[in-house]
C-alpha positions as CSV (number, residue, x, y, z in Angstrom):
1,X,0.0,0.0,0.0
2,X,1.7,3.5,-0.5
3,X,1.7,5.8,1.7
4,X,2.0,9.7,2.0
5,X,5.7,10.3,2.8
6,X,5.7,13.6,3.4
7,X,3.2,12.5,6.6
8,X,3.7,8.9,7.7
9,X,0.8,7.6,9.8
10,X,2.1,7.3,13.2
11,X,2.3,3.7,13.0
12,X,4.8,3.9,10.1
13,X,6.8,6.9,12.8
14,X,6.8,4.0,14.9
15,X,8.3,1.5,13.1
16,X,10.9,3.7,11.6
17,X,12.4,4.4,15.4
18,X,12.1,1.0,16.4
19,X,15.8,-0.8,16.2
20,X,15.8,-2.9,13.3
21,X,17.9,-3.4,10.4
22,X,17.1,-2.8,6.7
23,X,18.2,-3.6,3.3
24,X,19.6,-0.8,0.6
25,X,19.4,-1.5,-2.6
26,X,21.3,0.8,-5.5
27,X,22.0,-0.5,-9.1
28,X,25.4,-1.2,-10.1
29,X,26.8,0.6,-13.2
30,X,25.0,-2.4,-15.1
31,X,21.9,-1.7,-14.1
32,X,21.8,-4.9,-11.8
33,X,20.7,-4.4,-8.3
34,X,23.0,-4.4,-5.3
35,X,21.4,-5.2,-1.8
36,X,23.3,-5.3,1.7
37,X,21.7,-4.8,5.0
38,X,22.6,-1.5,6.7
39,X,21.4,0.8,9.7
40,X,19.6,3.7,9.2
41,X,17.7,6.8,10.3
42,X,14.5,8.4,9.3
43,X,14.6,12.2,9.3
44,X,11.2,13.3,8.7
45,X,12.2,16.8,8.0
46,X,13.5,16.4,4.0
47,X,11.9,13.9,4.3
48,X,15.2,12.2,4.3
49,X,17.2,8.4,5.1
50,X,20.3,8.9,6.4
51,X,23.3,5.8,6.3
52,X,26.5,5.8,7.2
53,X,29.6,3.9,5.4
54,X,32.9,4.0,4.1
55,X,33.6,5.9,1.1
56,X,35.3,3.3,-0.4
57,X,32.0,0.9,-0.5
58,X,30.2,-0.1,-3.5
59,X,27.0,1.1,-2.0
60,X,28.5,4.9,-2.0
61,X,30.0,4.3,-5.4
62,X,26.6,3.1,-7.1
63,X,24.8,6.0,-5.4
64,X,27.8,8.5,-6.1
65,X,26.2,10.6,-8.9
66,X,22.9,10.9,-7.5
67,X,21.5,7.1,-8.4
68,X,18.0,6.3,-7.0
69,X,18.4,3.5,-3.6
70,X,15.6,2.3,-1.7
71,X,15.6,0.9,1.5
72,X,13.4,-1.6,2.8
73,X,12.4,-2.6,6.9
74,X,10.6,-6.0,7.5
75,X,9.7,-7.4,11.2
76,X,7.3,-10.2,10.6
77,X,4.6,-9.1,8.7
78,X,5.2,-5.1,9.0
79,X,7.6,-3.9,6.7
80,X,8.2,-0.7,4.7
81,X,10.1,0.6,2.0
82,X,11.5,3.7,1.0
83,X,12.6,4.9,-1.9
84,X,14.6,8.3,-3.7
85,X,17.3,9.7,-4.7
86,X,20.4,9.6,-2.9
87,X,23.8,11.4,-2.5
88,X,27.0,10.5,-1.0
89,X,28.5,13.5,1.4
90,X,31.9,14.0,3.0
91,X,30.8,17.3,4.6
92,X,32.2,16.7,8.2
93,X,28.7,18.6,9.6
94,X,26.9,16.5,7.4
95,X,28.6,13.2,8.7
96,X,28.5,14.3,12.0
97,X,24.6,14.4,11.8
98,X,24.3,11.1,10.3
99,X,26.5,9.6,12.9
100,X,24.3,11.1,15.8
101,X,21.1,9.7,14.5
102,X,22.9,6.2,13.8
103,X,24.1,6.7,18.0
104,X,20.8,7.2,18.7
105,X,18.8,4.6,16.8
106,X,21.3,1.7,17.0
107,X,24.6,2.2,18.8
108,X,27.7,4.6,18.5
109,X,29.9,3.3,15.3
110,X,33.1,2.1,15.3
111,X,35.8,4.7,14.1
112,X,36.3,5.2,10.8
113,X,38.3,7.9,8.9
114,X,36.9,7.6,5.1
115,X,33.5,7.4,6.9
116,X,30.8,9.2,4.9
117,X,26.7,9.8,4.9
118,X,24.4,8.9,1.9
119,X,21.1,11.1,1.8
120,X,18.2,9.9,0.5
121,X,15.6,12.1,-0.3
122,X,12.5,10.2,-0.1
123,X,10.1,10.9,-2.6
124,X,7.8,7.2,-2.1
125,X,7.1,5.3,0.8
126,X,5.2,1.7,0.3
127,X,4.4,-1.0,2.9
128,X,2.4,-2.4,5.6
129,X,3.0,-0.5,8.9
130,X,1.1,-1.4,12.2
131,X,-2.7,-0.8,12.4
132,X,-3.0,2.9,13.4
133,X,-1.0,3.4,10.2
């Protein structure tokens, strides 16, 4: 079922700050997809996903130029995913923020020096949240 992302129900709020892991999906330069399970934040402000990796990874190489990624939540029979156009950043205020939602969510992240953030900027939002959704 889609649903508005711009205003999630608050069942789909829920489940977004619950701690789960998620798959990303981006397409490699051949136009095959590439999925890995990650952490990840929901910023309802852009609305925007938020991941944090190494610069080096094929993830942030496939989403480099500003390649579409979608990332997808499951727990049972609630899942959700979330789709848009993504960006890689090495802006240290940018990573920063990134880092601090990851803390929050999941768990402060191991040091990394070629750590960087990939922005998503939602623009669709399908699944099935909890009830009140």
């Amino acid at each position: 079922m889609s649903i508005d992302h711009t205003a999630p129900p608050p069942g789909a709020l829920a489940f977004l700050t619950e701690r789960h892991l998620a798959t990303l999906t981006t397409l490699r330069p051949d136009g095959t997809p590439h999925v890995v399970p990650v952490g990840f934040t929901w910023d309802p402000d852009g609305p925007t996903v938020r991941i944090i990796t190494s610069a080096t990874s094929v993830k942030a190489t496939n989403i480099g130029g500003g390649g579409r990624a979608s990332v997808c939540q499951v727990d049972g029979g609630r899942w959700l995913t979330i789709e848009g156009r993504g960006r890689v950043t090495d802006d240290a205020t940018d990573v920063a923020e990134a880092v601090r939602r990851y803390t929050e969510r999941y768990r402060v992240p191991r040091d990394n020096p070629r750590r960087v953030a990939i922005e998503i900027t939602v623009d669709r939002m399908m699944g099935r949240p909890p009830d009140d959704a």
